[in-house]
C-alpha positions as CSV (number, residue, x, y, z in Angstrom):
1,X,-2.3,-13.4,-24.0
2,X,-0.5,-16.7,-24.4
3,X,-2.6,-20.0,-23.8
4,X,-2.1,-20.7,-19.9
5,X,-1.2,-24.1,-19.1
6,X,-2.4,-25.2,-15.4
7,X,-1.9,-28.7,-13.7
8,X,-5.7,-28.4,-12.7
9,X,-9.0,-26.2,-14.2
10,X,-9.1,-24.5,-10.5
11,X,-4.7,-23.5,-11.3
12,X,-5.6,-22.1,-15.0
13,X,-8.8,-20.7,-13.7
14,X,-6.8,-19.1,-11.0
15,X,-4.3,-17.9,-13.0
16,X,-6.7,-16.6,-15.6
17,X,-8.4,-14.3,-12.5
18,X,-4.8,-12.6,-12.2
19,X,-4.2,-12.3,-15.6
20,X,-7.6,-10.3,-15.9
21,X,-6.6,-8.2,-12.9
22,X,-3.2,-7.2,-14.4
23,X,-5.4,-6.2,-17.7
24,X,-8.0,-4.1,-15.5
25,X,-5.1,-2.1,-13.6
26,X,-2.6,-2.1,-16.8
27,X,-6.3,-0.2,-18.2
28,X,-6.5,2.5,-15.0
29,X,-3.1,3.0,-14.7
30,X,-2.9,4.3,-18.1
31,X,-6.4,6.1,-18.7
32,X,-7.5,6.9,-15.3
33,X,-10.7,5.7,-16.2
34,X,-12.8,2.6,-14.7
35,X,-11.5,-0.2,-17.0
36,X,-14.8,-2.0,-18.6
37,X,-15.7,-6.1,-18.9
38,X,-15.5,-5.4,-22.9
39,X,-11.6,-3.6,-22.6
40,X,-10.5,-5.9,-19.9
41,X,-11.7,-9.0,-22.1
42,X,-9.9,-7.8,-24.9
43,X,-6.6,-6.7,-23.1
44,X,-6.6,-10.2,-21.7
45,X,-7.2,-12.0,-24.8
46,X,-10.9,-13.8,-24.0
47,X,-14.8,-13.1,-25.4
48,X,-16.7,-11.0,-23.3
49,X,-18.8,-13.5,-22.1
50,X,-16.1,-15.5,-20.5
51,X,-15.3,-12.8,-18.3
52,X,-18.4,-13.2,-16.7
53,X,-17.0,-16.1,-15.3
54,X,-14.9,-14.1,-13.3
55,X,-16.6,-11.4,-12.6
56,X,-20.3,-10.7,-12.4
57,X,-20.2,-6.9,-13.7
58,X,-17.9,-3.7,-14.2
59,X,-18.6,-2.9,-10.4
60,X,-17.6,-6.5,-9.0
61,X,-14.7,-6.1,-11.4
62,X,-13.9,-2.6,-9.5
63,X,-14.3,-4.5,-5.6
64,X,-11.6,-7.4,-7.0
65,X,-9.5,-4.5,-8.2
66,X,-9.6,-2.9,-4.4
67,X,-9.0,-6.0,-2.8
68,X,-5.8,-7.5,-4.9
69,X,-4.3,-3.8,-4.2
70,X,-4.7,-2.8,-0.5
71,X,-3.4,-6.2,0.7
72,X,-0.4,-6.5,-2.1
73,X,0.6,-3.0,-0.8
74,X,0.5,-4.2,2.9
75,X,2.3,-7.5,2.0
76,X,5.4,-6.2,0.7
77,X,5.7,-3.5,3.2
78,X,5.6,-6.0,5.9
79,X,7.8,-8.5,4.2
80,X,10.9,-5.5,3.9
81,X,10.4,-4.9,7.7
82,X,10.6,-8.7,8.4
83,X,13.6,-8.4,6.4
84,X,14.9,-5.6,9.0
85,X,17.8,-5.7,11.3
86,X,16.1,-4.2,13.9
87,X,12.8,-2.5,15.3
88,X,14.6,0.9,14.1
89,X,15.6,-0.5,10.9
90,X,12.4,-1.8,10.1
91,X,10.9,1.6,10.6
92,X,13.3,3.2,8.3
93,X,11.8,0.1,6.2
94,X,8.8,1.1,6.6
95,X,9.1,4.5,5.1
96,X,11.1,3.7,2.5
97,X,9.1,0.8,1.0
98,X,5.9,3.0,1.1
99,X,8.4,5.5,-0.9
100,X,9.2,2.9,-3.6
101,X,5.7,1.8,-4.2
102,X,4.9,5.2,-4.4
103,X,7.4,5.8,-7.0
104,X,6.2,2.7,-9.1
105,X,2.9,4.1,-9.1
106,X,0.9,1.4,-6.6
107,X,-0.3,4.6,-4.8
108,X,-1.6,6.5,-7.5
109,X,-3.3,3.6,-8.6
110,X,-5.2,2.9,-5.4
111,X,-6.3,6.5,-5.4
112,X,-8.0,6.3,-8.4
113,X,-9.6,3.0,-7.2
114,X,-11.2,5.2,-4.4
115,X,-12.5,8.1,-6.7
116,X,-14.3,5.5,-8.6
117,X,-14.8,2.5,-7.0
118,X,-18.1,1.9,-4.4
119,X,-17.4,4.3,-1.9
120,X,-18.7,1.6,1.1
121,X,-16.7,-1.3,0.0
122,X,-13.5,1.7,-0.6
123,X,-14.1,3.4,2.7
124,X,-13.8,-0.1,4.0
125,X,-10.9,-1.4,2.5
126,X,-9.0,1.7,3.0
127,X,-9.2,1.4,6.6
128,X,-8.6,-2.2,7.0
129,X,-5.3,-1.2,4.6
130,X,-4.2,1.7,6.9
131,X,-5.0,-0.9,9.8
132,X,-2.8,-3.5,8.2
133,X,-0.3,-1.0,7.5
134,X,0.2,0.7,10.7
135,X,0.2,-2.9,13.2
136,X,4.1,-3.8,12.0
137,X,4.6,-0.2,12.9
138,X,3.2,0.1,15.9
139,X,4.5,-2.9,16.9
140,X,8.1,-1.9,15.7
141,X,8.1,1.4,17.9
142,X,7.4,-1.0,20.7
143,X,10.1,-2.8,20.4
144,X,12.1,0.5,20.4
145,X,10.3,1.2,23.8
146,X,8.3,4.0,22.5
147,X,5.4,4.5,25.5
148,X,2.3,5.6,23.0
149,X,3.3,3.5,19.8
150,X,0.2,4.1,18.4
151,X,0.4,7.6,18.7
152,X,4.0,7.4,17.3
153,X,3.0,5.5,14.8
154,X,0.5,7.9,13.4
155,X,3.7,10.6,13.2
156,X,6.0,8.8,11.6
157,X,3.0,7.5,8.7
158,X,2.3,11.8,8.5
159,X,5.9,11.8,7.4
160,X,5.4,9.2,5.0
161,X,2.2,10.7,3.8
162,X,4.1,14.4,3.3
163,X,7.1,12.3,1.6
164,X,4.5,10.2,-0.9
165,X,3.2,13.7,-1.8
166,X,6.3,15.1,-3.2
167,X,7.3,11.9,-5.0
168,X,3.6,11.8,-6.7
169,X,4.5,16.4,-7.1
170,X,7.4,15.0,-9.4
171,X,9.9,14.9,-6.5
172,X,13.2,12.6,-6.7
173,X,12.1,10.1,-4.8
174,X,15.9,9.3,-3.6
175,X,16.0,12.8,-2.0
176,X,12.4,12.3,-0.6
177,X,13.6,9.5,1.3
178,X,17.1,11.0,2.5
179,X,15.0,13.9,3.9
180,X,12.7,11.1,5.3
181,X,15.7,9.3,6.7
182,X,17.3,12.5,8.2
183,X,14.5,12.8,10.3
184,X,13.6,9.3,11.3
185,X,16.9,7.5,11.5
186,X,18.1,10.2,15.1
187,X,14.4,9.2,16.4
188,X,14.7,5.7,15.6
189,X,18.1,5.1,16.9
190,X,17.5,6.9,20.4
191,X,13.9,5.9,20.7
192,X,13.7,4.5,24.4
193,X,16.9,5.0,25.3
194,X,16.1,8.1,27.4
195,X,13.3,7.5,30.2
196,X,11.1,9.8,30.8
197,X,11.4,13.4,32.1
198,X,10.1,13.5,35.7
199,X,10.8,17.5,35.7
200,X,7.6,20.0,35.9
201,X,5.7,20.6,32.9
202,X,5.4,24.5,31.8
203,X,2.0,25.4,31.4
204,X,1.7,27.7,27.9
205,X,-1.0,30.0,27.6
């Protein structure tokens, strides 16, 4: 790794951390396996003991790991629905930036984080990551005038789940999301414009 030049010790030592997080998920992504101090230090250019700097052990090396991914995935999803038109076009954003970093391998990566990370500090970060994930959602859908948004939101992530599936099966991920799109962009579109029936409900079974 190239000498890093930094204005200050807290920039290069900064810079350094990210450099050692790139080497531990460059390390998972291609074996699958949790990356070690030793093969992180040596992807990243540096003596074992001066990752100790950074990091205090293999399993605090594992927590940074989960915390740089769940909020990098929930950053650029939010920033392509800020990007949006509309509330309906930034659910169709929604879905189809969870698509791309599907396709690029973000999701693959983050389940193999939870099959070997602490399960407690997983368990918790993957719910404050769907969290995170689902509020611009939500609050999309209420924009569109969807009544139960949360409910909604819920759906339209099951979509997204079945669609992230395929792509990760060795689906096109193009054709996942014009599927995807066939289905949300009618919904999207008419969301709210049609109040609420006041006929009778039919009672089955």
């Amino acid at each position: 790794m190239p000498r890093i030049q930094a204005a200050t010790l807290a920039e290069h030592r900064a810079a350094q951390h990210r450099a050692l997080l790139d080497a531990a998920r460059a390390i998972l992504a291609e074996t699958g396996r949790p990356p070690t101090l030793s093969g992180v230090a040596a992807r990243g250019g540096l003596a074992r003991p001066s990752v100790y700097q950074y990091f205090r052990s293999a399993e605090d090396l594992l927590v940074a790991m989960v915390e740089d991914v769940f909020p990098r995935w929930s950053a650029r999803v939010a920033k392509a629905m800020d990007a949006a038109a509309g509330p309906g076009e930034r659910v169709l954003a929604y879905a189809r930036t969870n698509f791309e970093l599907v396709a690029e391998g973000e999701h693959a990566l983050a389940t193999a984080l939870a099959e070997i990370a602490p399960s407690d500090t997983v368990a918790e970060k993957t719910r404050a990551m769907h969290g995170q994930l689902l509020e611009p959602l939500v609050e999309a859908l209420r924009d569109l005038g969807v009544g139960d948004a949360s409910s909604t939101a819920e759906m339209v992530n099951a979509v997204v789940h079945a669609g992230s599936r395929m792509i990760e099966a060795g689906a096109d991920p193009e054709n996942v999301w014009e599927c995807a799109r066939a289905l949300l962009e009618p919904f999207a579109r008419d969301a709210g414009r049609t109040p609420p029936s006041t006929a009778p409900r039919t009672r089955i079974g």
